[in-house]
C-alpha positions in Angstrom: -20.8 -45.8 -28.7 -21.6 -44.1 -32.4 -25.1 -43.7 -31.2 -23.9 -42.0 -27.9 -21.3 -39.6 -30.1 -24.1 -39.0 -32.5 -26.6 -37.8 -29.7 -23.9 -34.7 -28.7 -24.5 -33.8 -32.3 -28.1 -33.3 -32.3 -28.7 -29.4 -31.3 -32.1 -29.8 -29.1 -29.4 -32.5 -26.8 -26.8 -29.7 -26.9 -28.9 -26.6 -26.6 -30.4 -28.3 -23.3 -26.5 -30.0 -22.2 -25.1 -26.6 -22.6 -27.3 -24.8 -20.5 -26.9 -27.3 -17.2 -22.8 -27.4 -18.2 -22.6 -23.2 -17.8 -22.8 -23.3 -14.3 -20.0 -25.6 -13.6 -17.7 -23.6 -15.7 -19.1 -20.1 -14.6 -18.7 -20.1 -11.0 -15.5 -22.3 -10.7 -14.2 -19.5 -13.3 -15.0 -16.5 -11.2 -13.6 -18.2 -8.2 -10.3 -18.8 -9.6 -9.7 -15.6 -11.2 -10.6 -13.9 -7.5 -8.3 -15.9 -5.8 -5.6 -15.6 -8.6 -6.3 -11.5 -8.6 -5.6 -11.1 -4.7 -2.9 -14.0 -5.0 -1.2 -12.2 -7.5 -1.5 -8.6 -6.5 -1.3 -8.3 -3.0 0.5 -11.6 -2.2 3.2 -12.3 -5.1 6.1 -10.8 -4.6 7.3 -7.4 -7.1 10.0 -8.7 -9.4 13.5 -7.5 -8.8 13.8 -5.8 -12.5 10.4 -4.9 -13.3 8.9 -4.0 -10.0 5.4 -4.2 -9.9 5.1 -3.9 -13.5 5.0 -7.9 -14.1 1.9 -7.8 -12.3 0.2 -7.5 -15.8 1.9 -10.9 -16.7 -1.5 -12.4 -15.0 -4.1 -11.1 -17.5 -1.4 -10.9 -20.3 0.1 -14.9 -20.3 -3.5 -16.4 -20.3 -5.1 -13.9 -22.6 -2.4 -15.1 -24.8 -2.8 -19.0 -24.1 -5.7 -18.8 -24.8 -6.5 -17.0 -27.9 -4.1 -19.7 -29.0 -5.9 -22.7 -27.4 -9.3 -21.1 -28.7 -8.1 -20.9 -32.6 -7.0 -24.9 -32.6 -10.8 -25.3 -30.9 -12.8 -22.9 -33.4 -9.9 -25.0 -36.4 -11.0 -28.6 -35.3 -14.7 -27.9 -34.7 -14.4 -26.6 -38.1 -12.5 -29.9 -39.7 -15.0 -32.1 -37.7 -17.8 -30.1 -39.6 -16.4 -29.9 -42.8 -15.5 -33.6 -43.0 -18.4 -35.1 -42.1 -21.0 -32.4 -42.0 -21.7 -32.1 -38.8 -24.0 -28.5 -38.3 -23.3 -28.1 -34.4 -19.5 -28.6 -35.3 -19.9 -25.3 -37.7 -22.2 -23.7 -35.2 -19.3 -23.9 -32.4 -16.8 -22.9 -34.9 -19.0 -19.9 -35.3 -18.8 -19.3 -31.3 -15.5 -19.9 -30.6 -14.1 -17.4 -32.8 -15.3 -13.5 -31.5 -14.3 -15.2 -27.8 -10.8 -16.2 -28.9 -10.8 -13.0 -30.8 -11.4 -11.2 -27.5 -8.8 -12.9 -26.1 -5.6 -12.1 -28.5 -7.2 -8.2 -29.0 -6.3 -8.8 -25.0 -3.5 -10.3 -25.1 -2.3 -7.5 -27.8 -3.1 -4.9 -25.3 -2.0 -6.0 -22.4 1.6 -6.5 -24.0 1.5 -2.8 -25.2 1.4 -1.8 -22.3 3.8 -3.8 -20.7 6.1 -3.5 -23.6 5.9 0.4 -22.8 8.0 0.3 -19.7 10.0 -2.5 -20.2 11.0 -1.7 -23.9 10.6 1.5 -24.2 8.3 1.5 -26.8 4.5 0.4 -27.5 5.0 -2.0 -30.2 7.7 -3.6 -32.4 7.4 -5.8 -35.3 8.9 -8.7 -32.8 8.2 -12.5 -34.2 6.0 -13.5 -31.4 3.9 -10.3 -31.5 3.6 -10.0 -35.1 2.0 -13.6 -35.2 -0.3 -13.3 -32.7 -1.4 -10.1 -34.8 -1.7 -12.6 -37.7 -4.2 -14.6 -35.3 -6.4 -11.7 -34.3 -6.8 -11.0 -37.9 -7.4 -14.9 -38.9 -10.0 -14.5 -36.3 -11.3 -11.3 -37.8 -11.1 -12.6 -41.2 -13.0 -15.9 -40.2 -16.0 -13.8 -38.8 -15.6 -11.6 -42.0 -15.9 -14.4 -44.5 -18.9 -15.8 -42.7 -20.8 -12.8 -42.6 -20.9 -12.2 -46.0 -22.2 -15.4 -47.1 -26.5 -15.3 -46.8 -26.5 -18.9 -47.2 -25.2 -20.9 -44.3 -24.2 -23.6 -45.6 -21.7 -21.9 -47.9 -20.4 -19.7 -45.2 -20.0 -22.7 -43.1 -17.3 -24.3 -45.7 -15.8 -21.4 -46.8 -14.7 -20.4 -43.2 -14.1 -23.5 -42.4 -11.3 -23.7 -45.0 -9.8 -20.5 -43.9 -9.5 -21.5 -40.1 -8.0 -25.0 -41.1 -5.6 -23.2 -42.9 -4.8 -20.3 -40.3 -4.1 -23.3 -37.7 -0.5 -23.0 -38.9 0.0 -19.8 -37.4 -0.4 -21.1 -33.8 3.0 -23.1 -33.6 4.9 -20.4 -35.3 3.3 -18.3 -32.4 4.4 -20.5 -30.1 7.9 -21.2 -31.2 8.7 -17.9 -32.6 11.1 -16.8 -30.1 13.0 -20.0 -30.6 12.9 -19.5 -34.1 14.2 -16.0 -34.9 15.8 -13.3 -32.5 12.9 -11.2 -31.0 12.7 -8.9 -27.7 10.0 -11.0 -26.7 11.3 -13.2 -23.5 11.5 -17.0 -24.1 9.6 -19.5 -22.5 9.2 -19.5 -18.8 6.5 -20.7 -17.9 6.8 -24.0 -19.4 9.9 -24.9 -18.5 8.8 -27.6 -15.9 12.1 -28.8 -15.1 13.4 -25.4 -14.0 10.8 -23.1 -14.8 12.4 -19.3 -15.0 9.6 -17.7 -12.2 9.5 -17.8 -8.4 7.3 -20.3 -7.6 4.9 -17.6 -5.3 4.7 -15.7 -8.7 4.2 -18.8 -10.6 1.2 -20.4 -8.4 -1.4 -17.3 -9.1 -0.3 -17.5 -12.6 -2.0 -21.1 -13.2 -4.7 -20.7 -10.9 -5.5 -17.6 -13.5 -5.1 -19.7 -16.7 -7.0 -22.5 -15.4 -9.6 -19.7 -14.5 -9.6 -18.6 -17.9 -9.7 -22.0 -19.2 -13.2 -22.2 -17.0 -14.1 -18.7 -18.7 -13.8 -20.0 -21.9 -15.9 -23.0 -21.4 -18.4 -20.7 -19.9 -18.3 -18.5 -22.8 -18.5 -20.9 -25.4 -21.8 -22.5 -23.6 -23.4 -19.3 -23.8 -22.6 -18.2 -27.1 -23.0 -21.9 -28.6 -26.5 -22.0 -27.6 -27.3 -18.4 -28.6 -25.6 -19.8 -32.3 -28.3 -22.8 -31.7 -31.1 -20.4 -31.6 -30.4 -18.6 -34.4 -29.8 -21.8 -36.6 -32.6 -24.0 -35.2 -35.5 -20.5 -35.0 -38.3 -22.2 -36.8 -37.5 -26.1 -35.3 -40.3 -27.6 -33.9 -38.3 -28.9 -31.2 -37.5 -25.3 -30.1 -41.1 -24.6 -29.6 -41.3 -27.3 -27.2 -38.0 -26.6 -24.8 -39.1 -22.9 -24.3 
């Protein structure tokens, strides 16, 4: 079992594993965020309140999932290769975070401009947003740290640190609008015993997070082995896969 768990950490395994796993995640992914675009725009109902309006909610809620779930990825790859030195570990660390950073910039946006009609107003210091603009600047601060490190080894521990550290933000995040009193609407979504959406709005909105999900995979195949390359240039190995 060690031997099989040791084989996903070698990069010429990965760099060829990642290329035949892209696929999978790429077409599945564009497939459910088609059907979850028509589903939701043309076939969801508008909301009572907020009209049309809500119609955001289906790039907004999964942006925001997962710049979240991405962070705990780009934090435990980062654990994983700071405890026991694992290179690929760092390396998918390193390629997690401008995706997941691309995702709360998104999910930032998005809620601007929903926040505009609905509140009157493009941003507020609200618990839930101020967090996840604590997020996108852990992520921004994680790319920062390791770019000005030549060596990268060093940059590899020193970011390392700072995303196991910044995991903490993610629950507050998450339970920020139980917490403290914020304009942000509590949780809906997750409510499976009586969730607070109709369930024709609610069925696009997880076919489009489990798109996303499929995104994210897809992304972090293509940017993993592009991080590969750039680590493993003059290997031997690399010579003989191209």
């Amino acid at each position: 079992m060690w031997t099989w768990i040791h084989k996903f950490g070698s990069p010429p395994h990965a760099y060829r594993l990642l290329d035949r796993l892209a696929p999978w995640f790429g077409w599945p992914a564009l497939a459910l965020i088609l059907l979850a675009t028509w589903w939701g725009l043309v076939k969801a109902p508008a909301d009572y309140q907020q009209g049309d309006a809500f119609r955001i909610l289906y790039v907004h809620a999964p942006s925001a999932w997962m710049s979240m779930f991405g962070y705990v990825v780009m934090a435990a790859a980062a654990a994983i290769g700071l405890i026991w030195r694992i290179k690929l570990a760092h390396a998918a660390a390193a390629a997690v975070a401008p995706i997941g950073a691309s995702f709360a910039f998104l999910a930032l946006a998005t809620g601007s401009i929903w926040g505009k009609p609905m509140w009157g107003t493009w941003w507020v210091w609200d618990a839930r947003l101020t967090s996840e603009l604590i997020l996108l600047f852990l992520y921004l601060g994680y790319m920062a740290l390791r770019s000005s490190f030549d060596e990268a080894q060093r940059a590899d521990r020193a970011s390392a640190v700072l995303a196991i550290v910044g995991v903490i933000n993610v629950p507050i995040i998450h339970y920020s609008v139980k917490w403290w009193s914020t304009l942000h609407q509590a949780a809906s979504v997750t409510k499976f015993d009586k969730p607070s959406i109709a369930l024709p709005m609610l069925i696009p909105l997880f076919i489009m997070m489990a798109g996303f999900q499929l995104y994210f995979g897809w992304l972090v195949c293509r940017r993993l082995r592009a991080e590969i390359l750039r680590r493993e240039r003059n290997a031997s190995w690399l010579n003989e896969a191209s």
